[in-house]
N, C-alpha and C positions, 0 to 999 in steps of 0.2 A: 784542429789541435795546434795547429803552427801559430793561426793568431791567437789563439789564447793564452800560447808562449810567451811572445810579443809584449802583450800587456793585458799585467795582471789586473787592471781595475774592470776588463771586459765583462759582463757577465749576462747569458744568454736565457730569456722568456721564448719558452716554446710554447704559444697561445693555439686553444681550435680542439676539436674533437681528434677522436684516433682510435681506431679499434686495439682492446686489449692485448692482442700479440703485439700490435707495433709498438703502442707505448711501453709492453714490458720490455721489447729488443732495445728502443733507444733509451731508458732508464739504467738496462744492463751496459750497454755503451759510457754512459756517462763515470757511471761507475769507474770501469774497468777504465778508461783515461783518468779517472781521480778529478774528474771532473764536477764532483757531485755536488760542492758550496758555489757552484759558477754557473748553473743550469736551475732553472724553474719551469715546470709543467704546470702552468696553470690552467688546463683546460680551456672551455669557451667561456669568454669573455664579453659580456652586454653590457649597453648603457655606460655607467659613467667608468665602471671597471676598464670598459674596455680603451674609453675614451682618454680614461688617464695614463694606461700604460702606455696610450702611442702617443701622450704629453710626457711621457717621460724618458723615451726611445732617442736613442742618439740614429738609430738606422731603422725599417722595417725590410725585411728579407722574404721576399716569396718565388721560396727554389722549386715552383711546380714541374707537374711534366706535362700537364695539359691543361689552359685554364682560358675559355672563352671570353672571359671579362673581369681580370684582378679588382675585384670590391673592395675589398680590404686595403690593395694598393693607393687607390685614387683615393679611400679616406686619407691615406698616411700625408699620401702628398697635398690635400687639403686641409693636413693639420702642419702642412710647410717641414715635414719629416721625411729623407730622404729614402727612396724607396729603389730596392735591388733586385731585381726582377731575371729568373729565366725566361729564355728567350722563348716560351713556349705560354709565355701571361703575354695575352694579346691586345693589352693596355699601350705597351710601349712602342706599336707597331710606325704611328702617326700622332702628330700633336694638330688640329685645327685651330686655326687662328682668323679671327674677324680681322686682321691688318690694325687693330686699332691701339692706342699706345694703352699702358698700365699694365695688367695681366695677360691679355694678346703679345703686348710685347717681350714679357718676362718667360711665357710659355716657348715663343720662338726663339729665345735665346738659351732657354733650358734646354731645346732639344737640338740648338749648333752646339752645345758642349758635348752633348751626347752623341750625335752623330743620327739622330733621331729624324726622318722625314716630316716636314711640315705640310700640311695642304692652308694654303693661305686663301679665304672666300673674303674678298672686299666689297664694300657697300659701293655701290655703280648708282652713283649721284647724278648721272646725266640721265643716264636711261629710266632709273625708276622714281628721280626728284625725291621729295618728302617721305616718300616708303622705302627710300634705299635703306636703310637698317631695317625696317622691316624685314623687309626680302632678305638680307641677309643671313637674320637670325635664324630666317625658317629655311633657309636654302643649309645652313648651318647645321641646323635639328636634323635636317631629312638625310645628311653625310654621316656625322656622327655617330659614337654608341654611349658618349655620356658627359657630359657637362661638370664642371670644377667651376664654382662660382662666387669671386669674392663679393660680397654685398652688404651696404650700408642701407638701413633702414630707409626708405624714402626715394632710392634713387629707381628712377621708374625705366631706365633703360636696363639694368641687369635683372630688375623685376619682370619685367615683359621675355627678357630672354629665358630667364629659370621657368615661367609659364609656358612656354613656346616647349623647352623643352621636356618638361611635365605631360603635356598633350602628345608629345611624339611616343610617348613612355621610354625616354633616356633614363639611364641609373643619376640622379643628379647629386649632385655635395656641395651642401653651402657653408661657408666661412664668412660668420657674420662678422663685422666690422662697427664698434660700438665702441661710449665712454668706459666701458668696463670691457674687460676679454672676453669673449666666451667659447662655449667651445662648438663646430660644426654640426649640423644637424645633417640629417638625410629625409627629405618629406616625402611624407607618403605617396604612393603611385597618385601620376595627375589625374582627372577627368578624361574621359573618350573625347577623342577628334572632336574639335569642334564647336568643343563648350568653352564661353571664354572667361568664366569665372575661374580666377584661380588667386591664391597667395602663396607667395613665393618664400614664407616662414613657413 
């Protein structure tokens, strides 16, 4: 209620399912703050619906109390939306980083603001020569629980890693990178261990 005081241009999407008593408690809530023109329940949200409200979101907020792997979170922050997580969404616990500059570099600096642990896996170019990124990726895959992936059409280093981690079955999110914007996709579960066909669209 206090920020809503603050500023009145705020105005709050309560997106996702909810059983009946709760949605009717937090609808009576809203009410009773007068809150009723500043609050939208829109249910669950798919496809482009849902892809536009968090194009349209100045923050995404997820106050769980128990959540193994914020899905919803890592879309937000692949759609470069900032994301508010109790400490009980197990997304925010660690950021992995290949050491390498661009979005390795942007993720380790997201999470010194944050105060976020980094696990840093660098490519060991003496020891493994020409397959240090290989090894990397997969030493990368086999730590991790999910992959944020900015990628341009063509480039066959983030394409190799999005497959690497398709085959581990990471949750993955890609932000494609194109003459026109578009918006992130999520592809379907990879192939079983092993199989090396993969596209990383």
């Amino acid at each position: 209620m206090t920020v809503a005081q603050q500023d009145q241009r705020l105005h709050l999407v309560m997106a996702g399912p909810a059983p009946d008593d709760l949605l009717a408690a937090l609808q009576s809530l809203v009410q009773k703050l007068g809150l009723v023109e500043r609050v939208t329940f829109a249910g669950m949200l798919q496809g482009a619906e849902k892809w536009g409200a968090m194009r349209a979101a100045e923050a995404f907020v997820l106050p769980s109390h128990q959540e193994n792997f914020g899905v919803a979170a890592a879309e937000a922050l692949a759609m470069g939306v900032p994301a508010l997580l109790s400490t009980q969404v197990n997304i925010w616990r660690e950021v992995v980083s290949g050491g390498a500059r661009g979005v390795d570099a942007l993720g380790e600096r997201w999470a010194a603001e944050k105060g976020v642990p980094v696990k840093r896996i660098n490519a060991e170019w003496e020891r493994y020569g020409r397959a240090a990124k290989r090894r990397r990726n997969q030493m990368m895959t086999e730590y991790g629980e999910a992959l944020i992936a900015v990628w341009e059409e063509g480039n066959r280093g983030i394409s190799k890693m999005i497959c690497e981690a398709k085959r581990h079955g990471l949750f993955v999110f890609v932000h494609r990178i194109a003459i026109e914007e578009s918006l992130p996709t999520m592809p379907p579960p990879g192939p079983p261990r092993g199989v090396a066909a993969c596209s990383p669209a």
